[in-house]
C-alpha positions in Angstrom: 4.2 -2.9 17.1 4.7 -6.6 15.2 2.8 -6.3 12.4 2.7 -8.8 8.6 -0.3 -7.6 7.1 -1.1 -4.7 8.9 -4.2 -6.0 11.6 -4.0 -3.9 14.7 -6.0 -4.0 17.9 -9.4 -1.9 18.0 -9.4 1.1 19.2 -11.3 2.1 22.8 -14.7 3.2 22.8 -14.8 6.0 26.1 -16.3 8.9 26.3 -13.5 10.7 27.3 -13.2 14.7 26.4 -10.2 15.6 24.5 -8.3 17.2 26.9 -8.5 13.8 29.2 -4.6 12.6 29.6 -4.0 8.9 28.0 -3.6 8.1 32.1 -7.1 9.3 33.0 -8.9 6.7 30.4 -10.7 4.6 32.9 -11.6 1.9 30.3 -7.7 1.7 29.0 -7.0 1.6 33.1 -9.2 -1.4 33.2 -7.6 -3.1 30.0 -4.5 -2.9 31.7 -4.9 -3.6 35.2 -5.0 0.1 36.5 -1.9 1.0 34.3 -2.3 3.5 31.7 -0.9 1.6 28.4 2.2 3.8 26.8 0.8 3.9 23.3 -3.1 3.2 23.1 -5.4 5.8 23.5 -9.5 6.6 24.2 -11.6 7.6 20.8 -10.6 11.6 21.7 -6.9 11.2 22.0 -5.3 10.3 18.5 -4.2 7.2 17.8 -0.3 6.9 17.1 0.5 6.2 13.4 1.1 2.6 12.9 2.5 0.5 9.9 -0.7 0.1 7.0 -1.0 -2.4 4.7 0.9 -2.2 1.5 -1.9 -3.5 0.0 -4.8 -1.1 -0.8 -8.2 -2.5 -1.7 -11.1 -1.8 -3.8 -12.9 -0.9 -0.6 -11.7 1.7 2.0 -11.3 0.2 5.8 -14.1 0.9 8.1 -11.8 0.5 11.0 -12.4 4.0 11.8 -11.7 6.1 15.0 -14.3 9.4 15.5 -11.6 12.8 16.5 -13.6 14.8 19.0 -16.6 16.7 18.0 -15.5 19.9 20.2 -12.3 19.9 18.2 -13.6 19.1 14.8 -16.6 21.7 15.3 -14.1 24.3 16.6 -11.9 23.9 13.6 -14.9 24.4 11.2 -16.0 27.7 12.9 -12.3 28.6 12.5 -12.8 28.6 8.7 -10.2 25.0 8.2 -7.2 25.5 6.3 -6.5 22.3 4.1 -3.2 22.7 2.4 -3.1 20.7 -0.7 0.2 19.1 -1.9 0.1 15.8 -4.0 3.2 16.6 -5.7 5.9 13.8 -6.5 8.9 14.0 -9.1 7.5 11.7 -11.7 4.1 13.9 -13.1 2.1 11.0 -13.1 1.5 10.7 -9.4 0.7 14.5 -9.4 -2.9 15.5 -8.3 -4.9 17.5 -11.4 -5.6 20.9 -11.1 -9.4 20.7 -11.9 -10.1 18.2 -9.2 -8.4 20.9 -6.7 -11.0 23.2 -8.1 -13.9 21.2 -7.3 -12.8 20.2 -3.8 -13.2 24.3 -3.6 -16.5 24.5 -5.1 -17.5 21.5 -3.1 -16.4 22.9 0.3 -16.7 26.9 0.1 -16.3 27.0 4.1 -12.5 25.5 3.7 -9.4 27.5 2.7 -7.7 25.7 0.3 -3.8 26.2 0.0 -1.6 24.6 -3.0 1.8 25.2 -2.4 3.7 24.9 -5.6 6.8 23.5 -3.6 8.3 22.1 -1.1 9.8 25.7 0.2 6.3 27.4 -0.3 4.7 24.3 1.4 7.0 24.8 4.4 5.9 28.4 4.3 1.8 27.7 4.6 2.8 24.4 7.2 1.8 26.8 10.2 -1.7 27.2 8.7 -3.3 24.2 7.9 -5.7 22.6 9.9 -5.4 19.5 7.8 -2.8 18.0 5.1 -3.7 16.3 1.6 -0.7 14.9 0.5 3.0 14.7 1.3 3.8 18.2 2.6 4.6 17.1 6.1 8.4 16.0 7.1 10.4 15.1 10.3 12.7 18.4 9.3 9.4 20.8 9.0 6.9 18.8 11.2 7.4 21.5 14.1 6.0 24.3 12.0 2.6 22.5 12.3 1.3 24.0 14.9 -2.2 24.0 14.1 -2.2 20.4 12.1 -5.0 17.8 13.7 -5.5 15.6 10.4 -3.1 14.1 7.6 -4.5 12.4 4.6 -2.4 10.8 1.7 -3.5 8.9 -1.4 -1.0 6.2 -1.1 -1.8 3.1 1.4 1.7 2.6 2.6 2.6 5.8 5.4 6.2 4.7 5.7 7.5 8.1 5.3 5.1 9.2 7.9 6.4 7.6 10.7 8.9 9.6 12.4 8.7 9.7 16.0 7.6 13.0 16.2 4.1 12.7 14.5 3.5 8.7 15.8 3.4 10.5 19.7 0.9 14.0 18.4 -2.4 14.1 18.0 -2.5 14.4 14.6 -4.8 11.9 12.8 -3.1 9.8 9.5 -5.8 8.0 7.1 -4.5 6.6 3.9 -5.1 5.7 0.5 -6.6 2.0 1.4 -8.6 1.3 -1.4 -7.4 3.2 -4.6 -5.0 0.8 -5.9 -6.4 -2.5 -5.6 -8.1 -3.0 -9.0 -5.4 -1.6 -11.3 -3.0 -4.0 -9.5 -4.5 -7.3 -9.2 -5.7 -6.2 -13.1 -1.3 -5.7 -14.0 -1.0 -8.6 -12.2 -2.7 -10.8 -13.6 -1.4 -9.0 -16.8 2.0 -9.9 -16.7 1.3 -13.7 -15.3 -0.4 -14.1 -18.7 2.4 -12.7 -21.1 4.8 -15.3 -19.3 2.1 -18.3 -19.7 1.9 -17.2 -23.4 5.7 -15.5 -23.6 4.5 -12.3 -25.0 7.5 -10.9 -23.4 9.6 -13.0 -25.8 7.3 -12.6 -29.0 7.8 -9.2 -28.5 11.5 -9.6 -28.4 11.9 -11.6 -31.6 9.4 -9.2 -33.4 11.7 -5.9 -32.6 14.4 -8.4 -34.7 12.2 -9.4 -37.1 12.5 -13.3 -36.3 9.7 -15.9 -36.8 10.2 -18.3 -33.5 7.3 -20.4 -33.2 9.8 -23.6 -32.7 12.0 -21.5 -30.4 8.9 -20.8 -28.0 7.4 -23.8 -28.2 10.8 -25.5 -27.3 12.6 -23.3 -24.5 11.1 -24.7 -21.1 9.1 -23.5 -19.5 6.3 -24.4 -22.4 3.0 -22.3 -23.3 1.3 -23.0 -20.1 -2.9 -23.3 -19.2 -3.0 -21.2 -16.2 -5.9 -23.3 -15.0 -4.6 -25.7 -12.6 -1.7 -23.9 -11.7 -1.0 -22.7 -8.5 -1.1 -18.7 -7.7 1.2 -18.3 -4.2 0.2 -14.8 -2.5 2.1 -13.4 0.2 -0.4 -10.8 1.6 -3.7 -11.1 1.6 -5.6 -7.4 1.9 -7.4 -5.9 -0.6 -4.7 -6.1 -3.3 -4.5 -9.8 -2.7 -8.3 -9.9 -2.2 -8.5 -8.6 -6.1 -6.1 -11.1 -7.5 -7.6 -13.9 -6.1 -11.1 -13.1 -7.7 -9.1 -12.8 -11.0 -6.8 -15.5 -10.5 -9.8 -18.3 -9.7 -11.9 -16.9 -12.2 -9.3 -18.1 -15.0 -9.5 -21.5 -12.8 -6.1 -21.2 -10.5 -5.5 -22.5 -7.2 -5.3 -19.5 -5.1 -3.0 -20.1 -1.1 -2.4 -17.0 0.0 0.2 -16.7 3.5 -1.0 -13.5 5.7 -0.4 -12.5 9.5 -3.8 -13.6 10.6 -5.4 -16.3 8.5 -9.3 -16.7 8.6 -11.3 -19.7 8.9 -13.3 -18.5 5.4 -10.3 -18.7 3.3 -12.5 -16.9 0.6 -11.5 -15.5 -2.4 -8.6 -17.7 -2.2 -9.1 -21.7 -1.5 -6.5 -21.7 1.1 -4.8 -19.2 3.9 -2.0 -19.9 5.5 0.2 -18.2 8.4 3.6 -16.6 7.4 5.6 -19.7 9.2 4.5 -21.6 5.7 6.0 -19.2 3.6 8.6 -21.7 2.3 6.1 -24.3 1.5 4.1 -21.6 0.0 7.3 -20.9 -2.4 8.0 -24.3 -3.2 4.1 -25.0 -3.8 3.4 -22.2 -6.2 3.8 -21.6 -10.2 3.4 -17.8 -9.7 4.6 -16.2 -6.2 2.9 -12.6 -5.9 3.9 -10.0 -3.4 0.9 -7.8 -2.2 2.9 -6.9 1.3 3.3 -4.0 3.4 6.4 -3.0 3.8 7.4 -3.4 7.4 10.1 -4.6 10.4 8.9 -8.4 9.5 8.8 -7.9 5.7 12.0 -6.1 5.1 14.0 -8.5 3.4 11.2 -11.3 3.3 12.3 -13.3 0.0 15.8 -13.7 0.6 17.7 -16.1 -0.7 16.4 -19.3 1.4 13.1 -18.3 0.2 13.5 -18.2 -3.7 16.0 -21.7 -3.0 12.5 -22.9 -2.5 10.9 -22.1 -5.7 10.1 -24.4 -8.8 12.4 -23.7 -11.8 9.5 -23.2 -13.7 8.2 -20.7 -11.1 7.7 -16.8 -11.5 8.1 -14.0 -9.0 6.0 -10.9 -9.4 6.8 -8.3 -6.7 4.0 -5.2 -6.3 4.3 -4.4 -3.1 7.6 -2.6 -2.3 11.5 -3.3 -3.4 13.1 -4.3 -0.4 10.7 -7.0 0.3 13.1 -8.8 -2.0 17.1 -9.4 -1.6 17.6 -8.2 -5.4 21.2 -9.8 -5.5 19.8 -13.5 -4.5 17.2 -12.7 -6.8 19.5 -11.7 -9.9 21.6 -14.9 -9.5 18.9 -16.9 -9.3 17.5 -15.4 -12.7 21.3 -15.9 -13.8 21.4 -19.2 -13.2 18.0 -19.8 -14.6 16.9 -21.9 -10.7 13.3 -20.1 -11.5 11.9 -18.8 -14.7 11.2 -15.6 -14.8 10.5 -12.2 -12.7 7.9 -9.1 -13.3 8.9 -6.1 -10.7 7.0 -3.1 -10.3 9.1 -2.0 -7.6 12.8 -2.2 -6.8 15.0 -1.9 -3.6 16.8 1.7 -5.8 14.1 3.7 -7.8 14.7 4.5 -10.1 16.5 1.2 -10.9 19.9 2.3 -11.9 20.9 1.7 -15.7 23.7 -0.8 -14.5 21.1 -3.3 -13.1 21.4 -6.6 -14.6 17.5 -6.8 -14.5 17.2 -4.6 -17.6 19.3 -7.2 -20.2 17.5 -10.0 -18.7 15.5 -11.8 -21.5 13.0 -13.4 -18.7 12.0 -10.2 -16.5 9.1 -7.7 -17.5 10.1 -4.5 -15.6 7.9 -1.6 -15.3 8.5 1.5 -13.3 6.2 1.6 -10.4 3.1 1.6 -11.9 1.1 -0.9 -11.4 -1.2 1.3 -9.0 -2.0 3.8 -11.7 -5.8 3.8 -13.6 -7.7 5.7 -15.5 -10.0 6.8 -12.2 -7.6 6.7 -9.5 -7.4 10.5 -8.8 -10.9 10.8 -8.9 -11.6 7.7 -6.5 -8.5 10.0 -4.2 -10.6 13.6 -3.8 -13.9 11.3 -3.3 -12.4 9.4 -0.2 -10.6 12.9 1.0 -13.9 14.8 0.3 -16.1 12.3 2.2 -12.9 12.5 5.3 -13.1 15.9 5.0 -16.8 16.1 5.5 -16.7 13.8 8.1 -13.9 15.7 9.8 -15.6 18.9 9.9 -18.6 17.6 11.4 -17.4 15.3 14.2 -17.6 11.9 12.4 -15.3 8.5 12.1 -12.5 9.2 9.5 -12.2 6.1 7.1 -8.8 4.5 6.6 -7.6 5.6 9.8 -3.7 4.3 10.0 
């Protein structure tokens, strides 16, 4: 499946029971002229996994697809088994304990299972009913036998799609709608410290130097960010945030997506991904909010950032390998733009013989942009409302 910003086709709306075969749909026979379609399904059979969006929003999709109410009801008599792993090396994407506990209080009728690692996770696999978090694999995916229903916290289900799980019937939703806020908020963080260079005030005041003529001379100058242009290559929720932000401090907002709209709003102008180029040569901050996918792998390569003003700044949120790093580095080297903020890096974490880390005119930070103060609260509420909605026959939200 082509996909830029994640827009897929809707789902069918049959009747069908669940153990109809994709061939019997009648409706998906009459979409394609008596064929049955190879990857499609009816609202009973599952749909198969496909590329999100990168870029998570303040509000969860409603493109939702109902799982059978036979099934779901039949699980629930079953007494569901949800095994619960939101683990992850660095602590701060961990899930807390205490909200764990109230997902138990909250749904007395489930069997909650928290594996305390990866070999004890493998172990419970054959048990769950349904998945919070990043337990499942393409090595252990077999031993989930009884799995209809995977939920993860983060948008992007990249690791997810292994052949295997895209042709079950196991149901993926994501984490649309956790990040958005924190990110468009870090955002527009870090495009203020370069229009004020707080990154180089800092700098001078670890060395104890007083440099109001040296900021006030080294081009780029102080700069008004009203008036200047804010380039945004995806346009979901993340993208949706910044450009609320970004015109409410008086920016132009143009934002390139798969599928522009004719109501451009929140930004003042949407454009298709063949303007890219103009796009980089247009804008005085170029923010990536993109999925990572086929089409985006790769997407700011050198041709791209040729394009940019030297006065320009990339920030890149969405993922590392939307960016050709090397190009990237030697245009910061040879100061052709005039500054970069990553969040993300094509090696994480970036190894301590990148050039990035001695470079004056880069703010790094390590993957956190997505991170607030109320994000793993915000996760158990949208797997708690899936969960009900699971065990009583209902749409799941954020279906992938």
């Amino acid at each position: 499946m082509r996909t830029f910003m994640g827009e897929s086709d809707p789902p069918c709306r049959c009747r069908a029971t669940s153990r109809v075969r994709l061939s019997g749909c009648r409706n998906l026979r009459k979409r394609n002229h008596g064929r049955a379609p190879k990857r499609w399904r009816c609202a009973t059979d599952v749909p198969p996994s496909r590329l999100p969006r990168r870029d998570s929003g303040a509000r969860p999709s409603r493109r939702v697809v109902a799982p059978a109410p036979a099934v779901a009801t039949s699980v629930a008599m079953a007494r569901a088994c949800v095994l619960e792993f939101v683990r992850h090396g660095e602590a701060v994407w961990n899930l807390p304990r205490h909200l764990v506990d109230e997902l138990r209080a909250t749904f007395p009728e489930v069997s909650f299972v928290s594996p305390a690692d990866e070999g004890e996770a493998d172990a419970r696999l054959p048990e769950a009913d349904v998945v919070f978090g990043w337990a499942v694999k393409p090595r252990n995916f077999h031993l989930a036998t009884r799995l209809r229903w995977i939920q993860v916290s983060a948008a992007s289900v990249s690791a997810l799609l292994f052949p295997a799980l895209i042709e079950s019937p196991v149901l993926v939703t994501n984490g649309r709608g956790l990040h958005a806020v924190s990110m468009a908020e870090h955002a527009l963080g870090v495009i203020l410290a370069f229009a004020r260079k707080l990154h180089l005030a800092r700098d001078a005041q670890r060395e104890r130097r007083w440099t109001s003529r040296e900021l006030w001379a080294e081009a780029p100058s102080f700069r008004d960010l009203a008036g200047s242009t804010l380039g945004l290559v995806g346009f979901g929720a993340i993208g949706h945030e910044i450009a609320v932000r970004a015109r409410a401090l008086g920016l132009e907002v143009v934002a390139v997506r798969r599928h522009p709209t004719a109501d451009p709003a929140p930004a003042h102008a949407q454009w298709g991904p063949e303007r890219l180029g103009e796009l980089a040569a247009r804008a005085d901050w170029l923010v990536l909010a993109a999925p990572l996918t086929a089409e985006t792998n790769g997407l700011i390569g050198a041709d791209v950032i040729a394009r940019m003003k030297s006065s320009a700044v990339l920030i890149n949120l969405g993922r590392g390998a939307l960016v050709d790093e090397g190009a990237l580095v030697r245009a910061l080297e040879q100061g052709r733009i005039a500054g970069a903020a990553l969040d993300v890096f094509e090696r994480e974490p970036l190894p301590p013989e990148s050039a990035l880390w001695g470079m004056p005119h880069v703010i790094l930070t390590p993957h956190v942009s997505g991170l607030g103060p109320r994000l793993w609260e915000r996760a158990t509420d949208l797997f708690a409302r899936n969960l009900r909605a699971f065990l009583e026959g209902r749409p799941l939200v954020n279906l992938v």
